[in-house]
C-alpha positions in Angstrom: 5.6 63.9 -61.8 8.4 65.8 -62.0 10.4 66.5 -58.5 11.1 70.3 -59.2 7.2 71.1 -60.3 5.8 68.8 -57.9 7.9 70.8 -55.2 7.2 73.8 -56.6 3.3 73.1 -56.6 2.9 71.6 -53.0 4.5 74.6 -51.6 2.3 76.7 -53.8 -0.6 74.8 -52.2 1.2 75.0 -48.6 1.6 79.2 -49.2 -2.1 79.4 -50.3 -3.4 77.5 -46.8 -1.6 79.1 -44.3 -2.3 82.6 -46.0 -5.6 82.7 -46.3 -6.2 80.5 -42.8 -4.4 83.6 -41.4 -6.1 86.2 -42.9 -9.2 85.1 -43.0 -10.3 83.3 -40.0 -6.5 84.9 -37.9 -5.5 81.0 -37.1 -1.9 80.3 -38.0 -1.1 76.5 -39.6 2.3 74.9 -39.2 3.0 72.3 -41.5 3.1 68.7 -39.6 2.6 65.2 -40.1 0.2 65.2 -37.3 -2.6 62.8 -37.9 -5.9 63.6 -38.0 -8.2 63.2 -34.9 -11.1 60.4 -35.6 -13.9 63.3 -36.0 -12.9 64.8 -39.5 -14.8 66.7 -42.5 -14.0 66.6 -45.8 -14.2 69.4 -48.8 -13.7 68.0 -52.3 -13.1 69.9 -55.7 -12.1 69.1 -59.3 -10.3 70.3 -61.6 -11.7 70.5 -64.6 -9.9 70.7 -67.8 -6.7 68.7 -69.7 -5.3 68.1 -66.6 -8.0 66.5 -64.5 -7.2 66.6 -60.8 -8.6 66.1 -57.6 -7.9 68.7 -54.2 -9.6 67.8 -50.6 -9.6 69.4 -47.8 -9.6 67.2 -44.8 -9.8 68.7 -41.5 -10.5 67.7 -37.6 -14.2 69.0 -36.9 -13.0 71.1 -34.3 -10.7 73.1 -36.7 -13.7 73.6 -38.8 -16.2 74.6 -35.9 -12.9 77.3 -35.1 -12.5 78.7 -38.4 -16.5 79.0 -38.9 -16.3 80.9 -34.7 -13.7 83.0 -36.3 -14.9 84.0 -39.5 -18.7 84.4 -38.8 -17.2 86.6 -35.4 -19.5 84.6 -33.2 -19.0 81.8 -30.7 -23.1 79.6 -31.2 -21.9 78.2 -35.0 -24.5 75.5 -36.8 -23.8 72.8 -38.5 -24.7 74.7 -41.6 -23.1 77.3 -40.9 -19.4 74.8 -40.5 -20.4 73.1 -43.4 -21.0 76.8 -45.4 -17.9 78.3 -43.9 -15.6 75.4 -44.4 -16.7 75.1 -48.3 -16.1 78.6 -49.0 -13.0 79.0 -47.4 -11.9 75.9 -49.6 -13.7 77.7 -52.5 -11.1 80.9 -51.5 -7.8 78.7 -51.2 -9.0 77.1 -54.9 -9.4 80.3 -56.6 -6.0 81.4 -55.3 -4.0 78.1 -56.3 -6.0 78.6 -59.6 -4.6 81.7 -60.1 -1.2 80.7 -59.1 -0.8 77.0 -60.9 -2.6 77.1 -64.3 -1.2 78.1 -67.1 -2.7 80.7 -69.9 -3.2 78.5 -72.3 -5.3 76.1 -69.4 -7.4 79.3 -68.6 -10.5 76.8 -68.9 -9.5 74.9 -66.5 -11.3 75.4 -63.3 -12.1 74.0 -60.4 -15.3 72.6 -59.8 -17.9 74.1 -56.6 -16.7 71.9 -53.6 -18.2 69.1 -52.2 -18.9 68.9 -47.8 -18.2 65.3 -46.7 -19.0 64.5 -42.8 -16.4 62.4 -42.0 -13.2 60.8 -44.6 -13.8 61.1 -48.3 -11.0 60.3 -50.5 -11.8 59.6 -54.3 -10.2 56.4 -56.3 -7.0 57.7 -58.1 -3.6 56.9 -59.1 -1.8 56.9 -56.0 1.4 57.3 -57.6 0.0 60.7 -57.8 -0.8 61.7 -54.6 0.6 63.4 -52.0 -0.6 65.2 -49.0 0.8 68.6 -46.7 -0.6 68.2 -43.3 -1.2 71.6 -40.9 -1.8 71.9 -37.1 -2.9 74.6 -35.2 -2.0 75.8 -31.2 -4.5 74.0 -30.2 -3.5 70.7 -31.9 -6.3 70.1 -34.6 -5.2 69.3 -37.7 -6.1 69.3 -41.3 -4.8 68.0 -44.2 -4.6 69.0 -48.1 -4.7 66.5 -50.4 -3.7 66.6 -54.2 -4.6 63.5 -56.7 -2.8 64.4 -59.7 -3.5 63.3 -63.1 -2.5 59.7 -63.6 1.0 58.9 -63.8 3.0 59.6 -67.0 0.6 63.0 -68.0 2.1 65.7 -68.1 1.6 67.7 -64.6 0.1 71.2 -64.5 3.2 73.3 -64.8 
């Protein structure tokens, strides 16, 4: 993948998290390397079209069970309600990098409704063409954004 673009997209994709995290549930991300804690979820899309990708979410339960608290403006959260929360708010951050990364002449492309994982999920790819930004909150949980890129040597979304 080309450095520039690739740059260019993970910042696209690290803009679209920590803006909508913000707004949305009011909890500001700081890009880290932090690792995730051992009790994780995981939301997985697709992208559909010429340029096939995969985008997960990963993210320390607690996070989630936070962002539903703060969203849903209400401390007693369900599992459904996590699991509910956590895939729209994934749906929200897709639409936006949608909007942002492809192309008119990809206007088909689209994501795919996400996917809720208990625990680590990560799909078979190339992993020459994956990379990952990794957030952290004030109160230490993490989460993680994950791209798996079309296989080497195809042409990136640009």
């Amino acid at each position: 993948m080309n450095k520039e673009i690739s740059e260019e997209f993970r910042e696209t994709l690290s803009r679209s998290v920590q803006e909508i995290t913000r707004r949305f549930a009011g909890i500001e991300l700081t890009e880290t390397e932090q690792p995730l804690s051992e009790d994780t979820c995981t939301i997985h899309t697709v992208l559909e079209g010429e340029d096939r990708a995969d985008l997960l979410l990963c993210a320390d339960t607690a996070l989630l069970i936070r962002l539903a608290r703060n969203i849903m403006c209400r401390d007693a959260v369900t599992a459904q309600d996590i699991e509910d929360v956590a895939t729209e708010y994934f749906n929200v951050v897709c639409g936006r990098i949608a909007r942002l990364i492809v192309p008119p002449p990809h206007k088909n492309s689209r994501f795919r409704i996400p996917r809720f994982y208990a625990g680590s999920y990560l799909p078979e790819g190339d992993p020459a063409s994956r990379w990952s930004i990794g957030y952290n909150n004030t109160q230490h949980e993490s989460l993680q954004l994950i791209y798996l890129g079309p296989p080497s040597g195809k042409r990136p979304l640009s």
